[in-house]
C-alpha positions in Angstrom: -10.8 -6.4 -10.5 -9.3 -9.2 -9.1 -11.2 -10.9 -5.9 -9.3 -12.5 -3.1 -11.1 -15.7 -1.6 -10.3 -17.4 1.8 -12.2 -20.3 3.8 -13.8 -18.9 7.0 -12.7 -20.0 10.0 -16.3 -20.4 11.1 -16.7 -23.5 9.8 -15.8 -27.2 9.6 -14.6 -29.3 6.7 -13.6 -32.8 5.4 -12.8 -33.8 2.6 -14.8 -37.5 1.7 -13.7 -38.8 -1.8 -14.0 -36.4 -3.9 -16.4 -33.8 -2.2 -15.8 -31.9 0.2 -18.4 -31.4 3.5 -18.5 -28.3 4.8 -20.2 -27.6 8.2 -21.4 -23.7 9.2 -20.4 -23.3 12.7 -23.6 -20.1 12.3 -26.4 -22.5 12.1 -25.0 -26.3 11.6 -25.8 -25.7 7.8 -24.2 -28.6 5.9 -22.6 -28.1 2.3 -21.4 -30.7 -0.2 -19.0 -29.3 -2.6 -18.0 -31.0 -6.1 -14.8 -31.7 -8.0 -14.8 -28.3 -8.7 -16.2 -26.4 -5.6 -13.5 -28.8 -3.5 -10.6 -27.3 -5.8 -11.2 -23.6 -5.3 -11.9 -24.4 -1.8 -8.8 -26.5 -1.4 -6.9 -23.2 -2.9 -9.0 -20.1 -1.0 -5.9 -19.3 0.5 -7.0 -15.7 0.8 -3.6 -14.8 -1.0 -4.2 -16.1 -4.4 -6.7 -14.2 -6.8 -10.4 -16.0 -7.8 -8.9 -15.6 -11.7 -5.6 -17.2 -11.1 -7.0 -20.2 -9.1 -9.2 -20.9 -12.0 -6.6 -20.4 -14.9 -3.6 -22.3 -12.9 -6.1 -24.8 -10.9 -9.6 -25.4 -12.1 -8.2 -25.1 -16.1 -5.3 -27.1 -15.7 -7.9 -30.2 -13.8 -10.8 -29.9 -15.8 -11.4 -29.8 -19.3 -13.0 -26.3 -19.0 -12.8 -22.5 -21.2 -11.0 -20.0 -18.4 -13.7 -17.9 -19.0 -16.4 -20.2 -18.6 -14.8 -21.6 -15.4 -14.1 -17.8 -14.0 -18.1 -17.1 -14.5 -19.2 -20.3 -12.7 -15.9 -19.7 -9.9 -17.7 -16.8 -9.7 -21.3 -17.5 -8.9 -19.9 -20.9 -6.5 -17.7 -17.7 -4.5 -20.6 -15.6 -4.1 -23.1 -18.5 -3.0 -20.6 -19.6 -0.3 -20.2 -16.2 0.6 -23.5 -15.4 1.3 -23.6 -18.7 3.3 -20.8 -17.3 5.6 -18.6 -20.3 4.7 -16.1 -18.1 1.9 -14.7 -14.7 2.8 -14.1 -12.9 -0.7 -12.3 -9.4 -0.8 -10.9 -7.1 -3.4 -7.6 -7.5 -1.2 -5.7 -10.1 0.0 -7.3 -11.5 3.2 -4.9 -11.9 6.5 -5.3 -15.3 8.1 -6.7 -13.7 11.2 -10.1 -11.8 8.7 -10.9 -15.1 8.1 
């Protein structure tokens, strides 16, 4: 099943270097995204699927296996989720969801 990601709109970011800080509008929470967290947050465009971000993005800038890179794209999804800063569906998301 293919998952649909999207930034919320809840939240605040800038991109510093290479990372990316992230501020939660909910509760002022601050998160520091890597190489890789800053790509798939770069492309959570809530049209794209999680699987083809990481075959035609993360893969093609990292030296990483697609299915090692589609477990850890994964688990980075669902810990932003749950922080309310990455809104994930099994559809594609309309800009005003997010």
């Amino acid at each position: 099943m293919s998952a649909y990601i999207a930034r919320s709109s809840a939240v605040a970011a800038r991109k510093l270097g290479s990372d990316m800080i992230i501020m939660s509008a909910r509760d002022s929470s601050l998160f520091d995204l890597n190489d890789v967290g800053c790509v798939i947050w770069e492309a959570a465009d809530g049209v794209t699927p999680l699987d083809e971000i990481v075959r035609n993005v993360v893969c093609a800038e990292f030296d990483v296996a697609p299915e090692e890179a589609l477990q850890d794209a994964r688990e980075l999804v669902r810990e932003m989720a749950s922080f309310g800063i990455m809104v994930v569906s099994d559809q594609p998301i309309a800009p005003e969801a997010q």
